[in-house]
Chimera marker file (.cmm) of the C-alpha trace (Angstrom):
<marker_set name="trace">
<marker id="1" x="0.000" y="0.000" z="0.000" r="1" g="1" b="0" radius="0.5"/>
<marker id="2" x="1.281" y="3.577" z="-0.743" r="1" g="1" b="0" radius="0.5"/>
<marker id="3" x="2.758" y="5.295" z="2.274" r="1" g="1" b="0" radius="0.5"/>
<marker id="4" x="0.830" y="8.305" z="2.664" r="1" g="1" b="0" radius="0.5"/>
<marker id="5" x="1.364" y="11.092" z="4.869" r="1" g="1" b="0" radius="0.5"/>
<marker id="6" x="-0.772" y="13.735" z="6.400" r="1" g="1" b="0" radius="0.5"/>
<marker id="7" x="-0.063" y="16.043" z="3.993" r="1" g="1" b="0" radius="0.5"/>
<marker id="8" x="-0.656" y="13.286" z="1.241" r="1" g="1" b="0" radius="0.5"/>
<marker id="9" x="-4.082" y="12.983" z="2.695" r="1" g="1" b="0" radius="0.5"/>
<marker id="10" x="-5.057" y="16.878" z="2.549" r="1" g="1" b="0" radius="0.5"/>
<marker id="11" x="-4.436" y="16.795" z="-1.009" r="1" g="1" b="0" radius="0.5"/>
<marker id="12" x="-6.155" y="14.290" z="-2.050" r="1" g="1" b="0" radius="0.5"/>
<marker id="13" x="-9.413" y="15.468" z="-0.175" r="1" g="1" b="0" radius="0.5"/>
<marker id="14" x="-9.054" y="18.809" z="-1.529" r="1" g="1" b="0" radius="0.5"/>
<marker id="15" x="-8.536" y="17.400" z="-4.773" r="1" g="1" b="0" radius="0.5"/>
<marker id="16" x="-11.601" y="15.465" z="-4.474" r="1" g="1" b="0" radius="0.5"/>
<marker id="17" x="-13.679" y="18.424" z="-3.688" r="1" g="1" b="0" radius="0.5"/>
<marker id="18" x="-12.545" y="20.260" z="-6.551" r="1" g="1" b="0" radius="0.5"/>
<marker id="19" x="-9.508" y="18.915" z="-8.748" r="1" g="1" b="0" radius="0.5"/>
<marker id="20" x="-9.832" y="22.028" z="-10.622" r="1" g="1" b="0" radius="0.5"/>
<marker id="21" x="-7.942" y="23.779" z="-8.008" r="1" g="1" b="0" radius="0.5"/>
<marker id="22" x="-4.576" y="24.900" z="-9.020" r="1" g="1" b="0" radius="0.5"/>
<marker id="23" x="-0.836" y="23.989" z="-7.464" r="1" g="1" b="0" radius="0.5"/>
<marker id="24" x="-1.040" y="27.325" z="-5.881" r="1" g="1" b="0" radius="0.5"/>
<marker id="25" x="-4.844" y="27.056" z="-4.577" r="1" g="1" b="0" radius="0.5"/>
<marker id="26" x="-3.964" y="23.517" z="-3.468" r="1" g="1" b="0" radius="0.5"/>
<marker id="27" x="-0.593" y="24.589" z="-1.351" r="1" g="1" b="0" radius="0.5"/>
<marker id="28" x="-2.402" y="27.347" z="0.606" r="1" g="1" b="0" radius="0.5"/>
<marker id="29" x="-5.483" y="24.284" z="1.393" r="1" g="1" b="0" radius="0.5"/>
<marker id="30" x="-2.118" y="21.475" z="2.323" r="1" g="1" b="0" radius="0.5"/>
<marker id="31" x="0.268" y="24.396" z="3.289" r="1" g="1" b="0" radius="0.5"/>
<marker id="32" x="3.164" y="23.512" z="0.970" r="1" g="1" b="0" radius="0.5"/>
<marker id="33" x="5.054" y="25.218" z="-1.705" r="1" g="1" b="0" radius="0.5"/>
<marker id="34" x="2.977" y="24.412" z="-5.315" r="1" g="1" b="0" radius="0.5"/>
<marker id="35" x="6.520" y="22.918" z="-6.698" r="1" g="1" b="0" radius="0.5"/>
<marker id="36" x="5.872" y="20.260" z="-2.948" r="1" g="1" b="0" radius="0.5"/>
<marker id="37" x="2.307" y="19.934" z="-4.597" r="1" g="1" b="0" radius="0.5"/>
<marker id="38" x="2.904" y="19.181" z="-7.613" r="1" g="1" b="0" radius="0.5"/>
<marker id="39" x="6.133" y="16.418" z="-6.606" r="1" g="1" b="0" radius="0.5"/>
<marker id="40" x="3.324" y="15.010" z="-4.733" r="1" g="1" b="0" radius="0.5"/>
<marker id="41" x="0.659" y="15.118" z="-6.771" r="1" g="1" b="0" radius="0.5"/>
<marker id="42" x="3.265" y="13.369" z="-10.124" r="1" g="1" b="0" radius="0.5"/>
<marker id="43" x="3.727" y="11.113" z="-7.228" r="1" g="1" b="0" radius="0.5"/>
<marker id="44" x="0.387" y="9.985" z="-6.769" r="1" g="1" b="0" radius="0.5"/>
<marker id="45" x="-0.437" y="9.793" z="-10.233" r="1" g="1" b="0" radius="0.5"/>
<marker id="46" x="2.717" y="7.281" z="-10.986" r="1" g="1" b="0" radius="0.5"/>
<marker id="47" x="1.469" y="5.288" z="-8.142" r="1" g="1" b="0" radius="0.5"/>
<marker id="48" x="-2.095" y="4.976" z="-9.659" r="1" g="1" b="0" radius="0.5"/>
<marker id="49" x="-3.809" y="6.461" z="-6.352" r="1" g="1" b="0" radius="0.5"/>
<marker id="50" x="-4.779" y="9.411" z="-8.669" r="1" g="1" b="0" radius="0.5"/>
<marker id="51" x="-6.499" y="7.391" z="-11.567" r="1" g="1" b="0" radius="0.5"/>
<marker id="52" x="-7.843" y="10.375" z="-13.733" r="1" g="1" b="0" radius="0.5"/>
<marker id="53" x="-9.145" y="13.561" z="-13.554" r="1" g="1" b="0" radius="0.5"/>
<marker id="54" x="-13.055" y="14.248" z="-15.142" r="1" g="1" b="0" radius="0.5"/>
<marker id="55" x="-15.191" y="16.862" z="-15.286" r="1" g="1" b="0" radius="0.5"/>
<marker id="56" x="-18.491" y="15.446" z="-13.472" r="1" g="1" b="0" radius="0.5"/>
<marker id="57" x="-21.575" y="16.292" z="-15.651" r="1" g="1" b="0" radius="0.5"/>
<marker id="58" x="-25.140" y="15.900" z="-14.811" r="1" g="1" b="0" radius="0.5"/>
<marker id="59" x="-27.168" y="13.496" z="-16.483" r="1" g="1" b="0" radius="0.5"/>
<marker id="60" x="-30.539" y="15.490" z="-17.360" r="1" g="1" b="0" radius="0.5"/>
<marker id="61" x="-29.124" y="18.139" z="-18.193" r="1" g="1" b="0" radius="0.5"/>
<marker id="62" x="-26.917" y="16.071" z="-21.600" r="1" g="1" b="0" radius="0.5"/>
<marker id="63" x="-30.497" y="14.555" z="-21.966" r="1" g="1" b="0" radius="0.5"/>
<marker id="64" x="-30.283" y="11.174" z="-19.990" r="1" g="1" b="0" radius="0.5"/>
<marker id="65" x="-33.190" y="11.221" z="-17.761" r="1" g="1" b="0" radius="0.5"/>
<marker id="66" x="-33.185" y="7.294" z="-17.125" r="1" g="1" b="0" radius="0.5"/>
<marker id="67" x="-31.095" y="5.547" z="-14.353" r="1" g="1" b="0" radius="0.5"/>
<marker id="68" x="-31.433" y="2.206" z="-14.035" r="1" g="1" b="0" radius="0.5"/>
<marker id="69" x="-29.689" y="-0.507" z="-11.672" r="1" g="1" b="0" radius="0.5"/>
<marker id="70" x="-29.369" y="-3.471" z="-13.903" r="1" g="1" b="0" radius="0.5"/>
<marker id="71" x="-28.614" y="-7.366" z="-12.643" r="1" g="1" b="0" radius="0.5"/>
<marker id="72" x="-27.599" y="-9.712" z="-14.680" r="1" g="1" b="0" radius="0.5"/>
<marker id="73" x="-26.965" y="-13.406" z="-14.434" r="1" g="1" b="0" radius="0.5"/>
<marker id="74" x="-24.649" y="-15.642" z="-17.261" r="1" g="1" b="0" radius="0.5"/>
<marker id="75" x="-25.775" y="-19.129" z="-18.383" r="1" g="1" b="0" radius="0.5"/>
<marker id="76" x="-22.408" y="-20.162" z="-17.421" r="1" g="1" b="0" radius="0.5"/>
<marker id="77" x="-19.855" y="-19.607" z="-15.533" r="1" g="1" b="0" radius="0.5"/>
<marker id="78" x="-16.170" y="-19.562" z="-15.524" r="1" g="1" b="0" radius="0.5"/>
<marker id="79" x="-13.304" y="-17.731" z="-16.872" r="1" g="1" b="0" radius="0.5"/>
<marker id="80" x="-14.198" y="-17.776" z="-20.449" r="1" g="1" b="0" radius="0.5"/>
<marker id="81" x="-17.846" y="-16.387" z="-20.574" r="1" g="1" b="0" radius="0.5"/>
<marker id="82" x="-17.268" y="-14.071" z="-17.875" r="1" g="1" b="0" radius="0.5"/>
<marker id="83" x="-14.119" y="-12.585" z="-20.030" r="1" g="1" b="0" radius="0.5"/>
<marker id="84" x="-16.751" y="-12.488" z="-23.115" r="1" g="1" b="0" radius="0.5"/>
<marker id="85" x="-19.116" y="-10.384" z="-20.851" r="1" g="1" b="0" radius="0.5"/>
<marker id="86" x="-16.909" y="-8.189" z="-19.664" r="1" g="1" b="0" radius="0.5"/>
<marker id="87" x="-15.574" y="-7.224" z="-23.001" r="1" g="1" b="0" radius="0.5"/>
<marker id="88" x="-19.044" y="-6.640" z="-24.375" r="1" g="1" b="0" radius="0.5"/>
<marker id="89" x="-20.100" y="-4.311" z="-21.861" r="1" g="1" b="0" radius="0.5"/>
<marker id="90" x="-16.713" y="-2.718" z="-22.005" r="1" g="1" b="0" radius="0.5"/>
<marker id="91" x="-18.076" y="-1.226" z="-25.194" r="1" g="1" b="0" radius="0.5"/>
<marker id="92" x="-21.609" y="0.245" z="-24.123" r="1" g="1" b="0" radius="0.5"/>
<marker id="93" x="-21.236" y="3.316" z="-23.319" r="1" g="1" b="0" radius="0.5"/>
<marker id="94" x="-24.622" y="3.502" z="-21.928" r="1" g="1" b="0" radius="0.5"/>
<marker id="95" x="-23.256" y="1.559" z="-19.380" r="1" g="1" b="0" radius="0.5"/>
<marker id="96" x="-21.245" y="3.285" z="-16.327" r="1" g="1" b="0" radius="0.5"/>
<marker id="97" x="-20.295" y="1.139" z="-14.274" r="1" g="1" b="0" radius="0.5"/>
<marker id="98" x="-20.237" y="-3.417" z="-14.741" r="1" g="1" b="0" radius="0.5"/>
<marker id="99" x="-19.799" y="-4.537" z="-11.032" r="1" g="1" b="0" radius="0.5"/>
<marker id="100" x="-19.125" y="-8.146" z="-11.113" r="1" g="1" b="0" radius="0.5"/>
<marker id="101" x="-20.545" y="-9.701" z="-7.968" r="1" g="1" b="0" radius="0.5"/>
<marker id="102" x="-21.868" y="-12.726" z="-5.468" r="1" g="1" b="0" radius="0.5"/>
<marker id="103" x="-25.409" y="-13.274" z="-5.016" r="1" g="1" b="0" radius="0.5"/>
<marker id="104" x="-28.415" y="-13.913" z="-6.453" r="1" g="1" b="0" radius="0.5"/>
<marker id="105" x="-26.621" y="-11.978" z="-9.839" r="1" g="1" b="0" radius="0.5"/>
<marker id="106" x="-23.295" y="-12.250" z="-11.609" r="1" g="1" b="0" radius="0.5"/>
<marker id="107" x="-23.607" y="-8.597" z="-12.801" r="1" g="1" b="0" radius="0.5"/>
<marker id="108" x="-24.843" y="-5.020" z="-11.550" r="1" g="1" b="0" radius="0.5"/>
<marker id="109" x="-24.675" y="-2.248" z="-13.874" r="1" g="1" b="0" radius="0.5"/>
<marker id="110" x="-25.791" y="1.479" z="-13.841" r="1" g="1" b="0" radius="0.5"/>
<marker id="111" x="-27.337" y="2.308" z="-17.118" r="1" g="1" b="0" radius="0.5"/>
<marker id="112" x="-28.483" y="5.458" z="-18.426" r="1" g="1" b="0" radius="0.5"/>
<marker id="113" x="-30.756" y="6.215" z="-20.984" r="1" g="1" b="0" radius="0.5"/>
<marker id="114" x="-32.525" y="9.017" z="-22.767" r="1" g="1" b="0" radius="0.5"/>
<marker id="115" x="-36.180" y="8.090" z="-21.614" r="1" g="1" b="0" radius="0.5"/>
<marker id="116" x="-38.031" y="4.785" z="-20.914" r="1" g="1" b="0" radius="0.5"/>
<marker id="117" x="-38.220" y="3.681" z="-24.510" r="1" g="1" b="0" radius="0.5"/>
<marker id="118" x="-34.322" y="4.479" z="-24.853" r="1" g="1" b="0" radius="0.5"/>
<marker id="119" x="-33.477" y="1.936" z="-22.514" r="1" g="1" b="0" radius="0.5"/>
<marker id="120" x="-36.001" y="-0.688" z="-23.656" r="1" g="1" b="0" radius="0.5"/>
<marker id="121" x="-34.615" y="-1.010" z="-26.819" r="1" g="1" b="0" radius="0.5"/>
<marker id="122" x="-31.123" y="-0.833" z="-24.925" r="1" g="1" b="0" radius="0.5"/>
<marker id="123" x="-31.676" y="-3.683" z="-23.280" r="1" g="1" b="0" radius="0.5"/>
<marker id="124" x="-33.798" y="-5.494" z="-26.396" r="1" g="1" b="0" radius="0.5"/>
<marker id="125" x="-31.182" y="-5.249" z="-28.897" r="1" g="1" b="0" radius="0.5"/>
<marker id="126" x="-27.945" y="-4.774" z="-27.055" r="1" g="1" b="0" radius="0.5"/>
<marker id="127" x="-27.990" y="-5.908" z="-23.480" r="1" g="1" b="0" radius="0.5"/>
<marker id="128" x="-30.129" y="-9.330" z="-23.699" r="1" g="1" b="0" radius="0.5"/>
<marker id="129" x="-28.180" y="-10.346" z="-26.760" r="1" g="1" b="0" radius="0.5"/>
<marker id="130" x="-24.907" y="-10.195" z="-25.314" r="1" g="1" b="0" radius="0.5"/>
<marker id="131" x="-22.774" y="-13.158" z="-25.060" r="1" g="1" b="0" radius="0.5"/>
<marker id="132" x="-24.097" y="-15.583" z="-22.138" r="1" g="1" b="0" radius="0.5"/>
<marker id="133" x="-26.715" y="-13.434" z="-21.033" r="1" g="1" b="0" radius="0.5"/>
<marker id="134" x="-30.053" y="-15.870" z="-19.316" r="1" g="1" b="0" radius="0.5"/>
<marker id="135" x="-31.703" y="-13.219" z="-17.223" r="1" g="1" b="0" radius="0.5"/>
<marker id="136" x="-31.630" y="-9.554" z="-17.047" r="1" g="1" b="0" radius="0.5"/>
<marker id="137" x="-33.161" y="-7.745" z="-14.193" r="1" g="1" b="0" radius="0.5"/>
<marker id="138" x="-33.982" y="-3.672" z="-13.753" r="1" g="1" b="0" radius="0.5"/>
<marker id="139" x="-34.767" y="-1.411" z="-11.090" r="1" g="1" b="0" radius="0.5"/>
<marker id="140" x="-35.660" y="1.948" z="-12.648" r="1" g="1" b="0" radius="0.5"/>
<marker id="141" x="-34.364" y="4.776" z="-9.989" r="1" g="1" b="0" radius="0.5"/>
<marker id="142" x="-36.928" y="7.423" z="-8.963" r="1" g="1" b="0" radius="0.5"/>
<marker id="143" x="-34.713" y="9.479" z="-6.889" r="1" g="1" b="0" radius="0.5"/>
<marker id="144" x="-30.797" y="9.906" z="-6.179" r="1" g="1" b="0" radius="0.5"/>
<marker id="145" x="-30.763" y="10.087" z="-2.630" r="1" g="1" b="0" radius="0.5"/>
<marker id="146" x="-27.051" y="10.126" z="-2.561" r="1" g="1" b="0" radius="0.5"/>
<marker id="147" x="-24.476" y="10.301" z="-5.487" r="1" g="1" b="0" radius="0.5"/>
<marker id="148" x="-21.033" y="10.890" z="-4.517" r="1" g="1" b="0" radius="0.5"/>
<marker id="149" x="-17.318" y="10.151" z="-6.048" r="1" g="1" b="0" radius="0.5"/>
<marker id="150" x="-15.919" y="11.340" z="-2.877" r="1" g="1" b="0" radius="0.5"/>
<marker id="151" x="-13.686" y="8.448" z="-0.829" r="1" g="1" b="0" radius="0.5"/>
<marker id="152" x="-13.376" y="8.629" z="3.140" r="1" g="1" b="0" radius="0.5"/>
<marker id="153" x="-9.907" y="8.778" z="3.593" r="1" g="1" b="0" radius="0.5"/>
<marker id="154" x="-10.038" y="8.787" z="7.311" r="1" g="1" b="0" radius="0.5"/>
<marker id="155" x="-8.440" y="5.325" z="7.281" r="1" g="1" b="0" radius="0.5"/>
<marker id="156" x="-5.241" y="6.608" z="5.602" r="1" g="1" b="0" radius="0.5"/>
<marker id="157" x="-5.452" y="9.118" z="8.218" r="1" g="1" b="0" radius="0.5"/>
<marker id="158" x="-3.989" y="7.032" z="10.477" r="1" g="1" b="0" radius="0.5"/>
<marker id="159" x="-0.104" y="6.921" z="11.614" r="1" g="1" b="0" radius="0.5"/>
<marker id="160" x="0.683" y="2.846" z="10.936" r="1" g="1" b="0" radius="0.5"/>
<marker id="161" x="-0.075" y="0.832" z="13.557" r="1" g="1" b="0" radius="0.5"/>
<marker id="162" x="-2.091" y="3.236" z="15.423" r="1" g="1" b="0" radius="0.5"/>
<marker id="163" x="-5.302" y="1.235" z="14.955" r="1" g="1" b="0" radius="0.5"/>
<marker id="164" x="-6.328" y="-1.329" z="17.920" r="1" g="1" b="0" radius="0.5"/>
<link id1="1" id2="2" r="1" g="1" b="0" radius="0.2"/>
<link id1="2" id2="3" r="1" g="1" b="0" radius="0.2"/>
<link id1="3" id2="4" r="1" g="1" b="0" radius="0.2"/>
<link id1="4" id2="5" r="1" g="1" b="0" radius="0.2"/>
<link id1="5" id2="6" r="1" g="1" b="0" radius="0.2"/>
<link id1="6" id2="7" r="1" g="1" b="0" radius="0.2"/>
<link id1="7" id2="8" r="1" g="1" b="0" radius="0.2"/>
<link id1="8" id2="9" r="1" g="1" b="0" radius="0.2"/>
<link id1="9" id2="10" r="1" g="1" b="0" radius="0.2"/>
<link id1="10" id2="11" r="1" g="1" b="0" radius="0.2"/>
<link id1="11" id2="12" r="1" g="1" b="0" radius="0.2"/>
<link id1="12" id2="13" r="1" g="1" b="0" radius="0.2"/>
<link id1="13" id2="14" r="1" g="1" b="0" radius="0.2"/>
<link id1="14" id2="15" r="1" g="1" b="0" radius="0.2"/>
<link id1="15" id2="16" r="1" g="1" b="0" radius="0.2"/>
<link id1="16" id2="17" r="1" g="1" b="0" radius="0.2"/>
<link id1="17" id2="18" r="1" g="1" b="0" radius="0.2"/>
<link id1="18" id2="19" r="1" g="1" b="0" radius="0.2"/>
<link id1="19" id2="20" r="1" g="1" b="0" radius="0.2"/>
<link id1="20" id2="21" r="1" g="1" b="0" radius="0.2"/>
<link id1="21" id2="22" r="1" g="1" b="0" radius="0.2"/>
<link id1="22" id2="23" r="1" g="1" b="0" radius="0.2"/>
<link id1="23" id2="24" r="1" g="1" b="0" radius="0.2"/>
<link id1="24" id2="25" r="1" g="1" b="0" radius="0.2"/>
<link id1="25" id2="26" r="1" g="1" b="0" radius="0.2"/>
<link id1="26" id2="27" r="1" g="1" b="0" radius="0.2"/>
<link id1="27" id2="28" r="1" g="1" b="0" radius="0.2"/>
<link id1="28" id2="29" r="1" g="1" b="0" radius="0.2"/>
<link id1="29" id2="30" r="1" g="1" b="0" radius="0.2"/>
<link id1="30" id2="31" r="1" g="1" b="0" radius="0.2"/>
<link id1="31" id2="32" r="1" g="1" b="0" radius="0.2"/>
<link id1="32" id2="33" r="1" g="1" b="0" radius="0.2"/>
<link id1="33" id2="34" r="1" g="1" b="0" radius="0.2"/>
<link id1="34" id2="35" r="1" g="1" b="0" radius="0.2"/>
<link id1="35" id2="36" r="1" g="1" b="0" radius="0.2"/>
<link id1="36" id2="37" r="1" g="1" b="0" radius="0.2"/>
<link id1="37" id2="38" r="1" g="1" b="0" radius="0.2"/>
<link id1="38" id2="39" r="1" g="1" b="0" radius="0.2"/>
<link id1="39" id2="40" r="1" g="1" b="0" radius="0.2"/>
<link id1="40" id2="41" r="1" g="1" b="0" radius="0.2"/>
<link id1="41" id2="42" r="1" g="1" b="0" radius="0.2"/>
<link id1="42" id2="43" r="1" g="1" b="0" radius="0.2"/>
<link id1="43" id2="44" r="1" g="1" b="0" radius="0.2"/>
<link id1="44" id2="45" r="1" g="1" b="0" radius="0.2"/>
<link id1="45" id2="46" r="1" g="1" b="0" radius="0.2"/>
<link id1="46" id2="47" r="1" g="1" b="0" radius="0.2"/>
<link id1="47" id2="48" r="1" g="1" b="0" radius="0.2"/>
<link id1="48" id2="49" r="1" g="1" b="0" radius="0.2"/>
<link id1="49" id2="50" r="1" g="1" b="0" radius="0.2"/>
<link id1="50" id2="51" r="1" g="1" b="0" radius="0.2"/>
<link id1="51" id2="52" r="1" g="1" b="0" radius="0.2"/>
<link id1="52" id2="53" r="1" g="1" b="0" radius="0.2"/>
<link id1="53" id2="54" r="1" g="1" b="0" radius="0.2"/>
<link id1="54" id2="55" r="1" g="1" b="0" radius="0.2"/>
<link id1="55" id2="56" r="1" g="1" b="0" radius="0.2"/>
<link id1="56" id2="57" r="1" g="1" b="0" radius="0.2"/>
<link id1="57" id2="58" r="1" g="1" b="0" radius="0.2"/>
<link id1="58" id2="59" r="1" g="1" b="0" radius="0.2"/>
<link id1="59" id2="60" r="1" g="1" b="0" radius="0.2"/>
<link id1="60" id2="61" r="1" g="1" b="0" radius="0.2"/>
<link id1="61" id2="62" r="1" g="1" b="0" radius="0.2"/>
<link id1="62" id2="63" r="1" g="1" b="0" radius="0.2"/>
<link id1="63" id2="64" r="1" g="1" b="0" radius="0.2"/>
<link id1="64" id2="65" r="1" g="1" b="0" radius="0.2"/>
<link id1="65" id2="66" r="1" g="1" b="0" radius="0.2"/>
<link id1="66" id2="67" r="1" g="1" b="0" radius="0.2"/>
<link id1="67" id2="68" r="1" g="1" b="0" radius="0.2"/>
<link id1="68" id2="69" r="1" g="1" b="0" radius="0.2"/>
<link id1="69" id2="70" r="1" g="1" b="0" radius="0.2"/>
<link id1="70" id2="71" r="1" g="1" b="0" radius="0.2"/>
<link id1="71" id2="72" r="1" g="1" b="0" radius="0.2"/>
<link id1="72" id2="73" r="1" g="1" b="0" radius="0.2"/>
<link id1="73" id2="74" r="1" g="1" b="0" radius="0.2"/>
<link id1="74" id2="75" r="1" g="1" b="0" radius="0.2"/>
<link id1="75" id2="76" r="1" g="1" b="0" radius="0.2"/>
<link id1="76" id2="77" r="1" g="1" b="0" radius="0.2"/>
<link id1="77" id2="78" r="1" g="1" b="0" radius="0.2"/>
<link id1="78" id2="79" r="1" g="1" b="0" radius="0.2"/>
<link id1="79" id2="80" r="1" g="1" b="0" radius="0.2"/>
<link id1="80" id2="81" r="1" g="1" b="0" radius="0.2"/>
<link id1="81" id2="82" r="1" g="1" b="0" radius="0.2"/>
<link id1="82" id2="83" r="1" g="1" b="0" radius="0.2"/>
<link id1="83" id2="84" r="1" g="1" b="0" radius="0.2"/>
<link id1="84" id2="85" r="1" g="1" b="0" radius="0.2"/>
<link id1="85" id2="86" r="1" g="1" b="0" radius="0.2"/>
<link id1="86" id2="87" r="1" g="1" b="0" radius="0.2"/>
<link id1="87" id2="88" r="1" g="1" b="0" radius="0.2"/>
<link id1="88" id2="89" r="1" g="1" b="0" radius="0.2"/>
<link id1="89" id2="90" r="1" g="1" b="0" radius="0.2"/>
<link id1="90" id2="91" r="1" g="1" b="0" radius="0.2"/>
<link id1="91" id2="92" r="1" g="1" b="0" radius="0.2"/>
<link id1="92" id2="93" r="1" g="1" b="0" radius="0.2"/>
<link id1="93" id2="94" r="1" g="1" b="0" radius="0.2"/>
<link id1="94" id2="95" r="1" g="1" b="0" radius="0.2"/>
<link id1="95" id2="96" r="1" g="1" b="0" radius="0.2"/>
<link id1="96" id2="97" r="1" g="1" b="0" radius="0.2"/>
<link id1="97" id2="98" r="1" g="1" b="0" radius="0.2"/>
<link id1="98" id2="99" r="1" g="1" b="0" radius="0.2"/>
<link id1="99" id2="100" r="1" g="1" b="0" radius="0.2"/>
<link id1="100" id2="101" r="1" g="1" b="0" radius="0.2"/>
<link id1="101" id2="102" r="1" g="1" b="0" radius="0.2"/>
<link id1="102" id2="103" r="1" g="1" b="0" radius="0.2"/>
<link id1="103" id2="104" r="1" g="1" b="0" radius="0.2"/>
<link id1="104" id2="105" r="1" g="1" b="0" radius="0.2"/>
<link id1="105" id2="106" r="1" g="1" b="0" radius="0.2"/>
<link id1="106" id2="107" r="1" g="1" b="0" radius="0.2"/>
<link id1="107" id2="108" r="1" g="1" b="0" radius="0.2"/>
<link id1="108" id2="109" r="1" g="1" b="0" radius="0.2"/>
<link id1="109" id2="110" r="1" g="1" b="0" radius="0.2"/>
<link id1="110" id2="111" r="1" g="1" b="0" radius="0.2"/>
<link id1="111" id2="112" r="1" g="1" b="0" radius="0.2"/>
<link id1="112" id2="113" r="1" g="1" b="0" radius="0.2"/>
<link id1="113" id2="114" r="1" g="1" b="0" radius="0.2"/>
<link id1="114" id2="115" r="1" g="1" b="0" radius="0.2"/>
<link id1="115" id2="116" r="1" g="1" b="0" radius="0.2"/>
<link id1="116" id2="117" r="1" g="1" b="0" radius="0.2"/>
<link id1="117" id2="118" r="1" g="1" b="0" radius="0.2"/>
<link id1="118" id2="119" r="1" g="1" b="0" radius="0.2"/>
<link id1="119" id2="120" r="1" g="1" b="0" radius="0.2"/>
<link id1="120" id2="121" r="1" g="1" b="0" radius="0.2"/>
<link id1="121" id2="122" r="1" g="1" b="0" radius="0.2"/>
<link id1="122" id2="123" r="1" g="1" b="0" radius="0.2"/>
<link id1="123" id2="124" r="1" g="1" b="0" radius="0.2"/>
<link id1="124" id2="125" r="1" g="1" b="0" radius="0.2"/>
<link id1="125" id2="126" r="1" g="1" b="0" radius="0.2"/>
<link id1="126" id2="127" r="1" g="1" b="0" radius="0.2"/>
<link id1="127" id2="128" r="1" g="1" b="0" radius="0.2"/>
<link id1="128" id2="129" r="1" g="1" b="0" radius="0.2"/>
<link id1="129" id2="130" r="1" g="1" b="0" radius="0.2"/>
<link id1="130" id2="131" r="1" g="1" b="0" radius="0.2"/>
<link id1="131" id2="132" r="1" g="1" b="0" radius="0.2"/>
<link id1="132" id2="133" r="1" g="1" b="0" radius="0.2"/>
<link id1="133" id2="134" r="1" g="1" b="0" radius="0.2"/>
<link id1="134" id2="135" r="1" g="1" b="0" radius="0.2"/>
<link id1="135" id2="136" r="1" g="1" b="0" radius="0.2"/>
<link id1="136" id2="137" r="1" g="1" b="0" radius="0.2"/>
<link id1="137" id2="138" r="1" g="1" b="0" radius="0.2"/>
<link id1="138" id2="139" r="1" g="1" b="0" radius="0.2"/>
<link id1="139" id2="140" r="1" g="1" b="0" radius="0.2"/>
<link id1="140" id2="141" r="1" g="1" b="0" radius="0.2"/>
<link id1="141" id2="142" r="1" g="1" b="0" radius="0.2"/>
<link id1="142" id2="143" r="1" g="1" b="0" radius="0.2"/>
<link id1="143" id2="144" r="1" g="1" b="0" radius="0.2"/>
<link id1="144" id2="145" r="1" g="1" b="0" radius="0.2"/>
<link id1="145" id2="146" r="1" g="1" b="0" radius="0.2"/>
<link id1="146" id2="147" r="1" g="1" b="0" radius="0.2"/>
<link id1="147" id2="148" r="1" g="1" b="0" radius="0.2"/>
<link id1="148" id2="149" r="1" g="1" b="0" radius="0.2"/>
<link id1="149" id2="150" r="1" g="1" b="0" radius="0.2"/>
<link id1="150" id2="151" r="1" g="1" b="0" radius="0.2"/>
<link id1="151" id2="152" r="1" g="1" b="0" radius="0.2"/>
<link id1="152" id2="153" r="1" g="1" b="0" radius="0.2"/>
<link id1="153" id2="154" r="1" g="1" b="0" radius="0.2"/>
<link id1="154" id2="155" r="1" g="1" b="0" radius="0.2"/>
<link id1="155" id2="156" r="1" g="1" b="0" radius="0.2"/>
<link id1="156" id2="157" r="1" g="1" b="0" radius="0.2"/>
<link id1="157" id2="158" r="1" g="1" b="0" radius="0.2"/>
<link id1="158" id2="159" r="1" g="1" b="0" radius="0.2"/>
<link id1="159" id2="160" r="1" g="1" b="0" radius="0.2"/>
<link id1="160" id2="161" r="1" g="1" b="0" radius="0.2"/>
<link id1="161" id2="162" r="1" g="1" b="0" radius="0.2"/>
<link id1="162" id2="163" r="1" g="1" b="0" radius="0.2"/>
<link id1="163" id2="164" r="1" g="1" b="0" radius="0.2"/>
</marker_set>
């Protein structure tokens, strides 16, 4: 695990809260120089704890007013169908996110779609006809209660070894 310090750990939650902040915002939020910030934040980066930066945009206002919480369960199982899967729904772009999980389901996925119709014919003529698809289960959502991208980091927090 990456070795992160407190300094380490103000960064990345001010980055979270807006990482269109600039070296110098960023070292008056952490209190180091920008050139400490931006060592730091290269260093992240390299060490894949900073995956990507992305502009967050909301999805009725680019015209997709469905969100749906899709399960999905394979005929079969194993290495080779699940690979087949995961490569067709790589390519969806309706699809945001392909959790592969235990359960009742091999699959949940969160699916957006211009209206109700939109997604039917999603799921018709590209979903259900993917590659060892048997059953295909949807729960339209209503209402977001709560939508973040924000991680606790109070567990890196931490000096090592100062948990019981």
């Amino acid at each position: 695990m990456f070795a992160f310090d407190g300094y380490d750990v103000r960064l990345l939650a001010a980055l979270q809260e807006d990482a269109r902040l600039s070296n110098v915002a960023l070292s008056e939020r952490v209190h180091l120089s920008a050139s400490q910030i931006h060592r730091r934040l290269r260093r992240l980066e390299e060490a894949g704890v900073i995956a990507r930066y992305t502009a967050q945009l909301h999805p009725d206002h680019v015209g997709l007013g469905v969100l749906a919480i899709t399960s999905i369960s394979l005929e079969r199982h194993g290495e080779s169908p699940a690979t087949r899967f995961a490569q067709a729904v790589a390519g969806l772009p309706q699809v945001l996110e392909c959790f592969s999980v235990t359960g009742e389901a091999d699959y949940v996925l969160r699916i957006v779609a211009p209206d109700l119709k939109s997604f039917s014919d999603f799921l018709m003529h590209e979903l259900m006809p993917l590659p060892g698809v048997r059953s295909v289960r949807s729960n339209i959502v209503l209402e977001t209660v709560k939508q973040t991208t924000v991680l606790p980091l109070e567990q890196i927090s931490e000096p090592p070894g100062a948990r019981a």
